[in-house]
Predicted model as a PDB file, atoms N, CA, C, CB and O in Angstrom, pLDDT in the B-factor column:
MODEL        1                                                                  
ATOM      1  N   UNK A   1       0.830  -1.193   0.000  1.00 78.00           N  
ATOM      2  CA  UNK A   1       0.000   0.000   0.000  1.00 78.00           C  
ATOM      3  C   UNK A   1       0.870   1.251   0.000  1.00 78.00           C  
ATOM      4  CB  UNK A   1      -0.942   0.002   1.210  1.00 78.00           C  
ATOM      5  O   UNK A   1       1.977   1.060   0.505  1.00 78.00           O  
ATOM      6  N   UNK A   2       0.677   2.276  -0.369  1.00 89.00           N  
ATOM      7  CA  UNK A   2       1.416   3.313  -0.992  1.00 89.00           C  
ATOM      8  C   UNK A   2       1.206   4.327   0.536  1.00 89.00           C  
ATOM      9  CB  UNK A   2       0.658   3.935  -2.737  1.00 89.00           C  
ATOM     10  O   UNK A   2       0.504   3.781   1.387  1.00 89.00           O  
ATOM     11  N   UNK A   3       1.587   5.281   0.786  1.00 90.00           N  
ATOM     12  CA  UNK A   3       0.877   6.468   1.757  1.00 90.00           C  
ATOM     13  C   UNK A   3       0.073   7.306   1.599  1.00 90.00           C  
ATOM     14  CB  UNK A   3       1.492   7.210   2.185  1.00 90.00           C  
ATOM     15  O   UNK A   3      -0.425   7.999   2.486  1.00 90.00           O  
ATOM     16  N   UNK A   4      -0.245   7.361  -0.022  1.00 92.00           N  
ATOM     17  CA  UNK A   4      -1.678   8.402   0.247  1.00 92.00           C  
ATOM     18  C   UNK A   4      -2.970   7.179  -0.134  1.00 92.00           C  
ATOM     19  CB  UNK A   4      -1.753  10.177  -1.198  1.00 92.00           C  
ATOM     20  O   UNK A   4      -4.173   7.436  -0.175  1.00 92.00           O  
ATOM     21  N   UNK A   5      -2.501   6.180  -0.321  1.00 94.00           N  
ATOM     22  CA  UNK A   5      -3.618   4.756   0.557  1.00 94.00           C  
ATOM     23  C   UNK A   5      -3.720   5.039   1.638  1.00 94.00           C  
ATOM     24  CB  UNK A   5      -3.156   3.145   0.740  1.00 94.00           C  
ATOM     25  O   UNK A   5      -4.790   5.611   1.848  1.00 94.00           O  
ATOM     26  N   UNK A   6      -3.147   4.928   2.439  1.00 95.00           N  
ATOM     27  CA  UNK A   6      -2.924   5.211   3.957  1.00 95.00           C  
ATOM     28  C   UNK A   6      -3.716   5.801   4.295  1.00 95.00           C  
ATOM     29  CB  UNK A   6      -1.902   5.797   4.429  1.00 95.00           C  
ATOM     30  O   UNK A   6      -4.753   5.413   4.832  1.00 95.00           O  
ATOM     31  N   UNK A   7      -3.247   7.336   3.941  1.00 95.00           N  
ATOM     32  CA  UNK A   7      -3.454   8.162   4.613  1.00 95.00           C  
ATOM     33  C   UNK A   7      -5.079   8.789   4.360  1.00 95.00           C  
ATOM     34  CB  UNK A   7      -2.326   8.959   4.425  1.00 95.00           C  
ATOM     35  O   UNK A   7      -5.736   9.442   5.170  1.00 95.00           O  
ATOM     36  N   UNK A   8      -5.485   8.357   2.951  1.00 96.00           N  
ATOM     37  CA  UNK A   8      -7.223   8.385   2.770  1.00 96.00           C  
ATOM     38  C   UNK A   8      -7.545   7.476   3.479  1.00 96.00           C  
ATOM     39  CB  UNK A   8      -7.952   8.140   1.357  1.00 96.00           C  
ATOM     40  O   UNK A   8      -8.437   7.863   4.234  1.00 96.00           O  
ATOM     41  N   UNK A   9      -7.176   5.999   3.714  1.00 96.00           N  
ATOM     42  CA  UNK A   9      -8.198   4.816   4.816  1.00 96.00           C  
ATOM     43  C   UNK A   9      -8.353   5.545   6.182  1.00 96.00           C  
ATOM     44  CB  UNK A   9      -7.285   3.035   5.244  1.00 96.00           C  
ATOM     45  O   UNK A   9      -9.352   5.519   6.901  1.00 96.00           O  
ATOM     46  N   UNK A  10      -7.219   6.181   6.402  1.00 97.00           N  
ATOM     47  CA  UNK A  10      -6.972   6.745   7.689  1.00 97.00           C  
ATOM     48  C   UNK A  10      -7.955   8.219   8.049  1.00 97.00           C  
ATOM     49  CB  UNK A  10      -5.313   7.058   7.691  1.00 97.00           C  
ATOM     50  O   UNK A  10      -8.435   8.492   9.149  1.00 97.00           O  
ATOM     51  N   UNK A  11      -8.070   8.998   6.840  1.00 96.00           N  
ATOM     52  CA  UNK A  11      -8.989   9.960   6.731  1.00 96.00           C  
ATOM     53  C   UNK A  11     -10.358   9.670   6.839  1.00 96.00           C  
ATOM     54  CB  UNK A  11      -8.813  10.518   5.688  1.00 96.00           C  
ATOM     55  O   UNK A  11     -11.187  10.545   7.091  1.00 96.00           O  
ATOM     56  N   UNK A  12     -10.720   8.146   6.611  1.00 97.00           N  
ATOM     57  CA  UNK A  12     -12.133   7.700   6.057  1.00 97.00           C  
ATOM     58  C   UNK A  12     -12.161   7.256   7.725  1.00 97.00           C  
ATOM     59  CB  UNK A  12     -12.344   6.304   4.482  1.00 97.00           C  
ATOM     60  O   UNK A  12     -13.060   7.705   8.436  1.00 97.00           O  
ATOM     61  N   UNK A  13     -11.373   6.572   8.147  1.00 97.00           N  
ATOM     62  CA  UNK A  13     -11.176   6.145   9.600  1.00 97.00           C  
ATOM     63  C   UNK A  13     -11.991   7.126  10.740  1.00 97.00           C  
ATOM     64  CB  UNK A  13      -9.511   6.193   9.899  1.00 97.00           C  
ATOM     65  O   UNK A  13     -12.934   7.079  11.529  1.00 97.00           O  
ATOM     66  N   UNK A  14     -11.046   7.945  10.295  1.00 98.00           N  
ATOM     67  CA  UNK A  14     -10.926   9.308  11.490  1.00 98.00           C  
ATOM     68  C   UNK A  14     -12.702   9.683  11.332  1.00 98.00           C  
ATOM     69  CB  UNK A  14      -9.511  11.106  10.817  1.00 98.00           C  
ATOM     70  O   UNK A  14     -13.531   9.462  12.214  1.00 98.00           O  
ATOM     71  N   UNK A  15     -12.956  10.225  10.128  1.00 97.00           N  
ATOM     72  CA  UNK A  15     -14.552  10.745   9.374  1.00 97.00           C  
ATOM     73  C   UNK A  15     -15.587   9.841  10.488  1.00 97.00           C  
ATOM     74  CB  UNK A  15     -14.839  10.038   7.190  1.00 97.00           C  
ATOM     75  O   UNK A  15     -16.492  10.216  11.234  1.00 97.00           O  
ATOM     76  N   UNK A  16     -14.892   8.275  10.168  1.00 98.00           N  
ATOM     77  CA  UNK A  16     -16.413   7.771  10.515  1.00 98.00           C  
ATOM     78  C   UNK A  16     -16.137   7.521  12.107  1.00 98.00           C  
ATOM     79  CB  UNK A  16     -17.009   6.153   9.549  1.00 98.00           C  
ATOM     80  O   UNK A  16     -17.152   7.042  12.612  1.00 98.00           O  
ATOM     81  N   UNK A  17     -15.104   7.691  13.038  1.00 98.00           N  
ATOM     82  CA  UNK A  17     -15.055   7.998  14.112  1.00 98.00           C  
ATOM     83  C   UNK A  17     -15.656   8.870  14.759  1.00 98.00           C  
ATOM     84  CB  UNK A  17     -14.271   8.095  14.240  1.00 98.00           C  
ATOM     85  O   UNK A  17     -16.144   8.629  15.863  1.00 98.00           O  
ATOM     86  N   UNK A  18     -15.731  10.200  14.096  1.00 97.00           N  
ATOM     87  CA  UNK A  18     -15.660  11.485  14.070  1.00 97.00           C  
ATOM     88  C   UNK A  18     -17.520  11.002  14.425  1.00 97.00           C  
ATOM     89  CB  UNK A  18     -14.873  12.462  12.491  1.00 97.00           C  
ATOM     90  O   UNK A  18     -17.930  10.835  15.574  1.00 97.00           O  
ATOM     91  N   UNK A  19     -18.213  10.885  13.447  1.00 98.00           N  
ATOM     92  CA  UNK A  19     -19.981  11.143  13.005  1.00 98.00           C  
ATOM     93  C   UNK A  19     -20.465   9.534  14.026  1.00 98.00           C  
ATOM     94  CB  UNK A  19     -20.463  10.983  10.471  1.00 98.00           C  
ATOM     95  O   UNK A  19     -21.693   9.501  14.093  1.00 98.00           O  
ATOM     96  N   UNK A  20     -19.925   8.509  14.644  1.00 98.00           N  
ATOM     97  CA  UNK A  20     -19.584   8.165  15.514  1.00 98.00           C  
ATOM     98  C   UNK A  20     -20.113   8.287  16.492  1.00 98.00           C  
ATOM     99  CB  UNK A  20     -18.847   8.367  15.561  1.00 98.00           C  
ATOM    100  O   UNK A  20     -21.151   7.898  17.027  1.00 98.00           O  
ATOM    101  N   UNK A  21     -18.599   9.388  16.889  1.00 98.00           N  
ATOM    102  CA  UNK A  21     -18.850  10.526  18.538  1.00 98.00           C  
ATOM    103  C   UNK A  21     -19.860  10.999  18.584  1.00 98.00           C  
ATOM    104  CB  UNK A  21     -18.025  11.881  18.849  1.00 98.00           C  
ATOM    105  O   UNK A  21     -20.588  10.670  19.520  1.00 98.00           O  
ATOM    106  N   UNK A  22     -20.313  11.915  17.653  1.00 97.00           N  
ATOM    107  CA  UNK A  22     -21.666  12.780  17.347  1.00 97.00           C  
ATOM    108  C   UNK A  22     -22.824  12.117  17.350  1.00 97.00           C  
ATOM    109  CB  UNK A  22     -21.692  13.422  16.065  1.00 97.00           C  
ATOM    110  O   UNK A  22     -23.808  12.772  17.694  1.00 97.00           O  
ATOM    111  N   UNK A  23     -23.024  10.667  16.978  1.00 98.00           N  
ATOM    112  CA  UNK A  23     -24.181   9.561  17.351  1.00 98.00           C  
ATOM    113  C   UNK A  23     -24.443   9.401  18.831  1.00 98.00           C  
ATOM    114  CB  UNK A  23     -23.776   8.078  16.823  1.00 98.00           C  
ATOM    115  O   UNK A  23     -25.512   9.627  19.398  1.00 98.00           O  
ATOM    116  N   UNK A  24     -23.548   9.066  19.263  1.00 98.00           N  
ATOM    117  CA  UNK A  24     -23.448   8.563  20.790  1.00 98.00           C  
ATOM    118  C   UNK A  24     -23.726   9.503  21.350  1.00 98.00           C  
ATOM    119  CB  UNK A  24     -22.240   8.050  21.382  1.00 98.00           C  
ATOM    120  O   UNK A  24     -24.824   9.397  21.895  1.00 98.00           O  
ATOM    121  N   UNK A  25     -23.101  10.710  21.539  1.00 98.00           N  
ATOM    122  CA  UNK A  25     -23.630  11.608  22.107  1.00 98.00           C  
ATOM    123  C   UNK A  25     -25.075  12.357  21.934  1.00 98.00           C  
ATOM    124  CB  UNK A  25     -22.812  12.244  21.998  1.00 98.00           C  
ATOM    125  O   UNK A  25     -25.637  12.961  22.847  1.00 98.00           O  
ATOM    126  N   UNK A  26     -25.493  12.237  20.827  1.00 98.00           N  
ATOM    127  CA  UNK A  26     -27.201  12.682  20.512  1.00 98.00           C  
ATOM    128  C   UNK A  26     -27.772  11.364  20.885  1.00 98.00           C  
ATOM    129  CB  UNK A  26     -27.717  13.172  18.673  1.00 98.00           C  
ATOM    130  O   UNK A  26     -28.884  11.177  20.391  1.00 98.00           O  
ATOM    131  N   UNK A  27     -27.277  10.326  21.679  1.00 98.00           N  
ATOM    132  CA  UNK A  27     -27.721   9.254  22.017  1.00 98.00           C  
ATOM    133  C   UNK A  27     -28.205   9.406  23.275  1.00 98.00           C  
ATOM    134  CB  UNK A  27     -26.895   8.333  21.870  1.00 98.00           C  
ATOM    135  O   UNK A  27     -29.340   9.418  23.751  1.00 98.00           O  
ATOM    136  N   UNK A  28     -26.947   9.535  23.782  1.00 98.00           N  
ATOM    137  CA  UNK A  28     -26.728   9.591  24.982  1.00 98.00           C  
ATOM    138  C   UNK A  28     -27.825  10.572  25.532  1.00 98.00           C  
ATOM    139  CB  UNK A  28     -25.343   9.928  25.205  1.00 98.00           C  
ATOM    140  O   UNK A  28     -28.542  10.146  26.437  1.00 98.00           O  
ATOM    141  N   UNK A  29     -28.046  12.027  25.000  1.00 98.00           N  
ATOM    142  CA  UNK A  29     -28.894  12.981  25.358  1.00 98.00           C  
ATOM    143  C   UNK A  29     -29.956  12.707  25.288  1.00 98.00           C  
ATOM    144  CB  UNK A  29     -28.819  13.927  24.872  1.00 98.00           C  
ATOM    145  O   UNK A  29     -30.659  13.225  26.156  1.00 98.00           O  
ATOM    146  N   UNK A  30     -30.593  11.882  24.382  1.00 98.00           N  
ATOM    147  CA  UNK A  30     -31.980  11.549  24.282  1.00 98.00           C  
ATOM    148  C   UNK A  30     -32.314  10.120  25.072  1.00 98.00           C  
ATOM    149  CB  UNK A  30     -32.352  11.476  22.708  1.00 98.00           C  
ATOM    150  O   UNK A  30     -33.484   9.824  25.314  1.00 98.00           O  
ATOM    151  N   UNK A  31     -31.322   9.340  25.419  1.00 98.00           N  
ATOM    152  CA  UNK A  31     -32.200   8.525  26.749  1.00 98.00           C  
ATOM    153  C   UNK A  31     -31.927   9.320  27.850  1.00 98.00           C  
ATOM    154  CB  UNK A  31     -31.708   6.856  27.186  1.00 98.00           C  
ATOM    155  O   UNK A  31     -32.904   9.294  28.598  1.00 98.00           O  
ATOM    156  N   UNK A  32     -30.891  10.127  28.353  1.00 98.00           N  
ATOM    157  CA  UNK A  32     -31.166  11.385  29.536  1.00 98.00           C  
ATOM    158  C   UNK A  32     -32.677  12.119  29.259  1.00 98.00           C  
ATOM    159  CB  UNK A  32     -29.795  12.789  29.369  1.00 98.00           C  
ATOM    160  O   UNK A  32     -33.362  12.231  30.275  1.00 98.00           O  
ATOM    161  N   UNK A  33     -33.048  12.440  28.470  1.00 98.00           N  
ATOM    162  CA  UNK A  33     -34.083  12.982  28.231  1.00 98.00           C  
ATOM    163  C   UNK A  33     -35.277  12.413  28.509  1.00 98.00           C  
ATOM    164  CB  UNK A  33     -34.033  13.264  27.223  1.00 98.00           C  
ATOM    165  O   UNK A  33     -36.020  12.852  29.387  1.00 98.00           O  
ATOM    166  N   UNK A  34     -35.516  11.510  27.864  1.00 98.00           N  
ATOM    167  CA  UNK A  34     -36.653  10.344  27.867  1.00 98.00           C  
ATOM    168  C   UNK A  34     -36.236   9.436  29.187  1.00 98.00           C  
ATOM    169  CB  UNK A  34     -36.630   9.298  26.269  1.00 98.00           C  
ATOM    170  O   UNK A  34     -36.836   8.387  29.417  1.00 98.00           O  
ATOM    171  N   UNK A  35     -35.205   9.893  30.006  1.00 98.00           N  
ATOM    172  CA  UNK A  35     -34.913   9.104  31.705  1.00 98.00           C  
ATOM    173  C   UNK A  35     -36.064  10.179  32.598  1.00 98.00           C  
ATOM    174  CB  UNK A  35     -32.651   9.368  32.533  1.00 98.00           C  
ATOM    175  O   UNK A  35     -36.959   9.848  33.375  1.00 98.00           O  
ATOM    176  N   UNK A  36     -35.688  11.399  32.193  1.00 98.00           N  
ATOM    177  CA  UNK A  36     -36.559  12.421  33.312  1.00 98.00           C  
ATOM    178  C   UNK A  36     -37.902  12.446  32.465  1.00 98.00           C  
ATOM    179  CB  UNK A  36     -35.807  14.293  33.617  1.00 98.00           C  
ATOM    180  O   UNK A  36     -38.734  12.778  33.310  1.00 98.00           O  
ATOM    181  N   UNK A  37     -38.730  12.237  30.973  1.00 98.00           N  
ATOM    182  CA  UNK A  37     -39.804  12.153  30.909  1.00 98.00           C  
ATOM    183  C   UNK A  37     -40.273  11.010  31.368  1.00 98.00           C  
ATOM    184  CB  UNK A  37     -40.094  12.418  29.933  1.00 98.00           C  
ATOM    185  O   UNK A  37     -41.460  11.071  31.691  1.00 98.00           O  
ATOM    186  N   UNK A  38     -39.597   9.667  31.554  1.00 98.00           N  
ATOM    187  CA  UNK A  38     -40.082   8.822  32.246  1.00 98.00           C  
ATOM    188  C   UNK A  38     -40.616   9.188  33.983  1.00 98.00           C  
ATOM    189  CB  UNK A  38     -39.066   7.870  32.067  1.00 98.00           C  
ATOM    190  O   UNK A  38     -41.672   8.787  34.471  1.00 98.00           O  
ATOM    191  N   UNK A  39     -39.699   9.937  34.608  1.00 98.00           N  
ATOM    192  CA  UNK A  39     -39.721  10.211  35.876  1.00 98.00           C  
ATOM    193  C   UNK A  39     -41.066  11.072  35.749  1.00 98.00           C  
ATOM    194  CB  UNK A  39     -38.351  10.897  36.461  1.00 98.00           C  
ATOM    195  O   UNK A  39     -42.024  10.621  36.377  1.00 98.00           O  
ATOM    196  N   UNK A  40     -41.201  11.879  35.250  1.00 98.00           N  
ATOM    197  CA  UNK A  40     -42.112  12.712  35.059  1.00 98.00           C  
ATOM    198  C   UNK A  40     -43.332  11.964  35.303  1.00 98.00           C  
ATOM    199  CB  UNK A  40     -42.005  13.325  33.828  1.00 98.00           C  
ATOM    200  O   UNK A  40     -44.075  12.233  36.247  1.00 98.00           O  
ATOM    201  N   UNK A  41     -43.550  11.049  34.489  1.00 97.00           N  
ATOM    202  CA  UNK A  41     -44.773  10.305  33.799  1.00 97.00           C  
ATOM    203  C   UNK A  41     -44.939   9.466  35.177  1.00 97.00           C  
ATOM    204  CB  UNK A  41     -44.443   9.287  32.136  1.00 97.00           C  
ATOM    205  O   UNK A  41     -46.017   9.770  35.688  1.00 97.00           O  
ATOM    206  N   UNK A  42     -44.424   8.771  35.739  1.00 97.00           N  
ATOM    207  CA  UNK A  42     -44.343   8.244  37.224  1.00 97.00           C  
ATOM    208  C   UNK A  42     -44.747   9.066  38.309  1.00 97.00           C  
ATOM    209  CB  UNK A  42     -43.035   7.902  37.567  1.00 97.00           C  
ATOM    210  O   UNK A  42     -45.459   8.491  39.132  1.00 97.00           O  
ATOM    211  N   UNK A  43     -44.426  10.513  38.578  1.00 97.00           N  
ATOM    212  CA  UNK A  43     -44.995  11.478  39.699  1.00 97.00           C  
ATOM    213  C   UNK A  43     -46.148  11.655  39.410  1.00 97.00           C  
ATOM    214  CB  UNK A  43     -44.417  12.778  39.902  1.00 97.00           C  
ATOM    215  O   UNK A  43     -46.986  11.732  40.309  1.00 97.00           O  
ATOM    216  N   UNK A  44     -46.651  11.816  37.520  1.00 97.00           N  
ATOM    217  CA  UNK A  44     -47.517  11.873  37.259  1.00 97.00           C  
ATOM    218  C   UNK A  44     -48.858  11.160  37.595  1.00 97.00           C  
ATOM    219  CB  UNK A  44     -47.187  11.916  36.525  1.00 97.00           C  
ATOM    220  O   UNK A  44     -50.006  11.602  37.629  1.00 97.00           O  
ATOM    221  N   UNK A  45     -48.266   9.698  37.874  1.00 97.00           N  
ATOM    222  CA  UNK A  45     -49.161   8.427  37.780  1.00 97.00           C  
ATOM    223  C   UNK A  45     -49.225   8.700  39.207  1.00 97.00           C  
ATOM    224  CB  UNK A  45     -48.593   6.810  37.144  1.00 97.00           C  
ATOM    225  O   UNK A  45     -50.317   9.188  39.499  1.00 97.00           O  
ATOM    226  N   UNK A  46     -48.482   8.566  40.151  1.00 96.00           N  
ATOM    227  CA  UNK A  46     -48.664   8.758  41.167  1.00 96.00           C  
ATOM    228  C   UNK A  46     -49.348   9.929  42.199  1.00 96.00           C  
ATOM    229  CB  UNK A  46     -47.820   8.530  41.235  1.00 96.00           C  
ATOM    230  O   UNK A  46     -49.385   9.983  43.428  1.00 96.00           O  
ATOM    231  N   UNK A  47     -49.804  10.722  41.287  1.00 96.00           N  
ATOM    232  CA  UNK A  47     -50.471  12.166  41.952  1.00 96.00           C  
ATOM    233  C   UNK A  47     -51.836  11.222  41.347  1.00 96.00           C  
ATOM    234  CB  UNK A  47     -49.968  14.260  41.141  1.00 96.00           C  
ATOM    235  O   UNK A  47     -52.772  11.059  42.130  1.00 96.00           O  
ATOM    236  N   UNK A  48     -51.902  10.766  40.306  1.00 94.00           N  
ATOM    237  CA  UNK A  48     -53.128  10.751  39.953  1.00 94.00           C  
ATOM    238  C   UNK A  48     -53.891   9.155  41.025  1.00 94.00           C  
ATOM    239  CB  UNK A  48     -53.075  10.684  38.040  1.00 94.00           C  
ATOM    240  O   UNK A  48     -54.864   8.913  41.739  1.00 94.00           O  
ATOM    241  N   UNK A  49     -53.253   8.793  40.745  1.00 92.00           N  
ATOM    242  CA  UNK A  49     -53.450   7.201  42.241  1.00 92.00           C  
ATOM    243  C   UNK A  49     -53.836   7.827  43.418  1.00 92.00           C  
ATOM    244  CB  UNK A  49     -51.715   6.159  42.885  1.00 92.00           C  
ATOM    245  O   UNK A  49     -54.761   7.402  44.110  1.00 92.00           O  
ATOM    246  N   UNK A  50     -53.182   8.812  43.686  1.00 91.00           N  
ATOM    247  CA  UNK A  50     -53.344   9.343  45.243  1.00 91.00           C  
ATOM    248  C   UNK A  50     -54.906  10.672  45.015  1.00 91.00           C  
ATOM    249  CB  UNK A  50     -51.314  10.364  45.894  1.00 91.00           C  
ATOM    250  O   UNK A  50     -55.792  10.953  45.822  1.00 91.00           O  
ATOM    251  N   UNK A  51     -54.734  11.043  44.017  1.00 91.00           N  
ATOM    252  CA  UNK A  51     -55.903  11.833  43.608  1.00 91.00           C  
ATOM    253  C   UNK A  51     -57.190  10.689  43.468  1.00 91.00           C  
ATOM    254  CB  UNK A  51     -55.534  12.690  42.079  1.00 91.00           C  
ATOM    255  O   UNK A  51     -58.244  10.884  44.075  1.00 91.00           O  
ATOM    256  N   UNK A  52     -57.024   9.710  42.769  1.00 88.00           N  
ATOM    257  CA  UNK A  52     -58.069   8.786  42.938  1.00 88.00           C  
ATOM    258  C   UNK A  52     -58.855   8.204  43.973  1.00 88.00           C  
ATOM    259  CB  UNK A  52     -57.737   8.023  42.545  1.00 88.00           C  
ATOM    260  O   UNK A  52     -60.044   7.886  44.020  1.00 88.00           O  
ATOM    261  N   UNK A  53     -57.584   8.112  45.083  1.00 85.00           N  
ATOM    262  CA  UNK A  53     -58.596   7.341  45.787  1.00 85.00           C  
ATOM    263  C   UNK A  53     -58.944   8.056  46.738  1.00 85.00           C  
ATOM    264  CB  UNK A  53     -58.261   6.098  46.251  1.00 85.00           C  
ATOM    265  O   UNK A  53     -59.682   7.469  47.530  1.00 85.00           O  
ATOM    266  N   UNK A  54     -58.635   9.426  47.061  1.00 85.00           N  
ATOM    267  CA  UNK A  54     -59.414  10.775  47.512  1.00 85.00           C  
ATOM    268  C   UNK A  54     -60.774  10.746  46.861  1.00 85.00           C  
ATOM    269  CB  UNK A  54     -58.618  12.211  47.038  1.00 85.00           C  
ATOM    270  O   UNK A  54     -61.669  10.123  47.432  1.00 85.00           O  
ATOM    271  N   UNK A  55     -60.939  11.170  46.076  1.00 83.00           N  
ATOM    272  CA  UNK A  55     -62.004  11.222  44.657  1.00 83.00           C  
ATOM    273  C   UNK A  55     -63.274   9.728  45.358  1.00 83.00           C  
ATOM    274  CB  UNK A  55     -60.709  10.575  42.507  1.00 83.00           C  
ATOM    275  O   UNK A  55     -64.266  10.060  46.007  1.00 83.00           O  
ATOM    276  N   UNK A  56     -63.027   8.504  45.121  1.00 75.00           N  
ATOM    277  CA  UNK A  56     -63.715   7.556  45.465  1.00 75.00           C  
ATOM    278  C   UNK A  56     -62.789   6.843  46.266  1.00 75.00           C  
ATOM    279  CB  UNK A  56     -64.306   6.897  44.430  1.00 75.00           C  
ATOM    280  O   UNK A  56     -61.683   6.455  45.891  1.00 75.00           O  
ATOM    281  N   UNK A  57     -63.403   6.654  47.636  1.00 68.00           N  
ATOM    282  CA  UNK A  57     -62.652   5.653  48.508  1.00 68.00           C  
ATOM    283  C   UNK A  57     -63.190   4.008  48.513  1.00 68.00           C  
ATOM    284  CB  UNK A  57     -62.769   6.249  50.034  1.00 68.00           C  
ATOM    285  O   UNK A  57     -64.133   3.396  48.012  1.00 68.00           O  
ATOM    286  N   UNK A  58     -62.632   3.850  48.924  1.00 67.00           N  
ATOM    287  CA  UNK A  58     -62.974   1.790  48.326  1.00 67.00           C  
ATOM    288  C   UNK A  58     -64.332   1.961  49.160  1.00 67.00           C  
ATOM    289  CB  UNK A  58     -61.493  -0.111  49.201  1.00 67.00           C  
ATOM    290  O   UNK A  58     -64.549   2.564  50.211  1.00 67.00           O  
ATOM    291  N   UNK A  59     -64.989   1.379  48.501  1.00 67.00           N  
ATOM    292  CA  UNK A  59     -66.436   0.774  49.396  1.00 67.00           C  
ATOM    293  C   UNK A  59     -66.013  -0.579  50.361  1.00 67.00           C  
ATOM    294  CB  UNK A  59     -67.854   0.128  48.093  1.00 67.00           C  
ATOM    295  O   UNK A  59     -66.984  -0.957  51.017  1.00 67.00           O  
ATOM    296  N   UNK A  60     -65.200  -1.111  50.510  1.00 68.00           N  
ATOM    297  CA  UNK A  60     -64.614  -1.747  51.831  1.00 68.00           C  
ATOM    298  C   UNK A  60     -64.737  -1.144  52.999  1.00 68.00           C  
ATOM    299  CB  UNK A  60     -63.317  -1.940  51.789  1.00 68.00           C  
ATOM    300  O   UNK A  60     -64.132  -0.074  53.069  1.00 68.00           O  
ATOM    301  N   UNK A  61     -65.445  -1.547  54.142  1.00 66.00           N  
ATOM    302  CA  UNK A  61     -65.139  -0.600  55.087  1.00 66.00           C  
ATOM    303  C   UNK A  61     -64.255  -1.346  56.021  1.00 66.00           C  
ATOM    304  CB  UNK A  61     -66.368   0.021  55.741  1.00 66.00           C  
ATOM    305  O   UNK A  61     -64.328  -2.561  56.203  1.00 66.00           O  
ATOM    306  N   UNK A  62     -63.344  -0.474  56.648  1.00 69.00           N  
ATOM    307  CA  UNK A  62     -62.343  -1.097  57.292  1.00 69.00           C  
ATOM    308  C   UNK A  62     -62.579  -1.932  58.229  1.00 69.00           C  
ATOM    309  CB  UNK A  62     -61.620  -0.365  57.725  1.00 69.00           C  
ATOM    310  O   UNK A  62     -63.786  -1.829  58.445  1.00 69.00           O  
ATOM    311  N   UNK A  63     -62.055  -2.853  59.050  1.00 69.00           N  
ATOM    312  CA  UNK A  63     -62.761  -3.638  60.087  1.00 69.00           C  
ATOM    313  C   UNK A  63     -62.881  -3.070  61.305  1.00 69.00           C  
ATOM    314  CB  UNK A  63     -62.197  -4.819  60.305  1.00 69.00           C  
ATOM    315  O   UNK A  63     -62.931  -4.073  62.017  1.00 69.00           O  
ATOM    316  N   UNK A  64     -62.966  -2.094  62.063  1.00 70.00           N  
ATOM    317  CA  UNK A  64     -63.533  -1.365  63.087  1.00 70.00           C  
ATOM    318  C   UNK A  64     -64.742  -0.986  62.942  1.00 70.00           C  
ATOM    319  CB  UNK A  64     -62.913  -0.387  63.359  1.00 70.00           C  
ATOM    320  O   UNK A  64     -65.567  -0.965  63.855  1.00 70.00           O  
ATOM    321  N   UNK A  65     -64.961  -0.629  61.700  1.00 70.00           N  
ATOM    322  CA  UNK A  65     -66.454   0.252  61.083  1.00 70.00           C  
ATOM    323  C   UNK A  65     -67.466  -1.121  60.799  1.00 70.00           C  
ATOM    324  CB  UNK A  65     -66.115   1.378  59.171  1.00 70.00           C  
ATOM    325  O   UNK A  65     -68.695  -1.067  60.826  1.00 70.00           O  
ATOM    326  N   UNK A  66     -66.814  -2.118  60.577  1.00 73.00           N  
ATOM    327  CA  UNK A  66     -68.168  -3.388  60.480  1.00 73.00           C  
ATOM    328  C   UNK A  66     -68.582  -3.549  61.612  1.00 73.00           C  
ATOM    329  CB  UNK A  66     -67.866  -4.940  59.992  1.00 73.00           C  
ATOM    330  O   UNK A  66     -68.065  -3.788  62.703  1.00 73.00           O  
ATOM    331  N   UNK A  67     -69.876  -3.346  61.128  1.00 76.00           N  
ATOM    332  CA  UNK A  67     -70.899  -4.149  62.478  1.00 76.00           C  
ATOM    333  C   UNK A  67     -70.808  -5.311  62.610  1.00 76.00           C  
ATOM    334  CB  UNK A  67     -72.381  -4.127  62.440  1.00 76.00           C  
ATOM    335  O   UNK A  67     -70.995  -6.021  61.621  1.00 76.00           O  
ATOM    336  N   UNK A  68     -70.488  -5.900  63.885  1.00 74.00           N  
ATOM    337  CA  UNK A  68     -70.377  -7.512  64.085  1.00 74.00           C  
ATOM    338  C   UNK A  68     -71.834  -8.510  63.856  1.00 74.00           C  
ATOM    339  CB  UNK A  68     -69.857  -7.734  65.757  1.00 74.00           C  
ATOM    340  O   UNK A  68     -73.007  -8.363  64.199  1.00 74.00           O  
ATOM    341  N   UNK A  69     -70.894  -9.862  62.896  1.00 73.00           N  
ATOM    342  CA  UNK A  69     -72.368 -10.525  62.794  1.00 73.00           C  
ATOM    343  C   UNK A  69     -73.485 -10.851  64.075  1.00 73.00           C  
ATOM    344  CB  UNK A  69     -72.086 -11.891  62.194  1.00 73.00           C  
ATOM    345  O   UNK A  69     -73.291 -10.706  65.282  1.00 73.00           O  
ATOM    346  N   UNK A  70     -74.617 -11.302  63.429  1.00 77.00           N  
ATOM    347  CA  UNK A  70     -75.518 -11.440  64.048  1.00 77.00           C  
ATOM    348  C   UNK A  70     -74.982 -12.260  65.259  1.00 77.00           C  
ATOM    349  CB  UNK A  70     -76.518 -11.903  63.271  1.00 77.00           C  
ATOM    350  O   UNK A  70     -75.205 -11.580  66.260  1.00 77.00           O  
ATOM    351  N   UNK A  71     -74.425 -13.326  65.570  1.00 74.00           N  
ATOM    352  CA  UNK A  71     -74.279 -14.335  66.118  1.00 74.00           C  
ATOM    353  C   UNK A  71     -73.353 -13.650  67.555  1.00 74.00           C  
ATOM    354  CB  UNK A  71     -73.633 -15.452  65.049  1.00 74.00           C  
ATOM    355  O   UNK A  71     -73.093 -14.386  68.507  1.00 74.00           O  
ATOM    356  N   UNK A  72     -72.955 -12.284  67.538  1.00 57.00           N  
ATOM    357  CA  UNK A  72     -72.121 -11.991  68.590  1.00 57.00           C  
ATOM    358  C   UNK A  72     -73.163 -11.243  69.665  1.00 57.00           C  
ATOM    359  CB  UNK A  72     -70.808 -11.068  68.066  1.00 57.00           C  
ATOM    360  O   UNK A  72     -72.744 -10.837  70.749  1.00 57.00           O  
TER     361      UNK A  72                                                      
ENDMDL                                                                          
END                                                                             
């Protein structure tokens, strides 16, 4: 192989190293991103669970509040 073989494989090398770096990193930023819209979506779910069962409470009534059967 001659040196300006070389030195173009080596240019083509470097290039696709180069666009690469620049992948990973717009990678990297967008599962950071979509890590805190996940978090988001979770406080979310969770305000709304805790808003729910404010809203309608279970028709269970706890066992202090049952009247004891007939038989007591």
């Amino acid at each position: 192989m001659s040196n300006n073989d070389l030195e173009t494989r080596l240019d083509e090398l470097e290039t696709r190293l180069a666009f690469q770096d620049d992948l990973i990193n717009t990678l990297s930023e967008q599962v950071a991103k979509q890590e805190m819209d996940i978090r988001e979506l979770w406080e979310a779910k969770r305000l709304l669970n805790q808003q729910l069962k404010e809203v309608s409470p279970s028709n269970i009534k706890r066992e202090e509040e049952e009247t004891p059967p007939p038989h007591y």
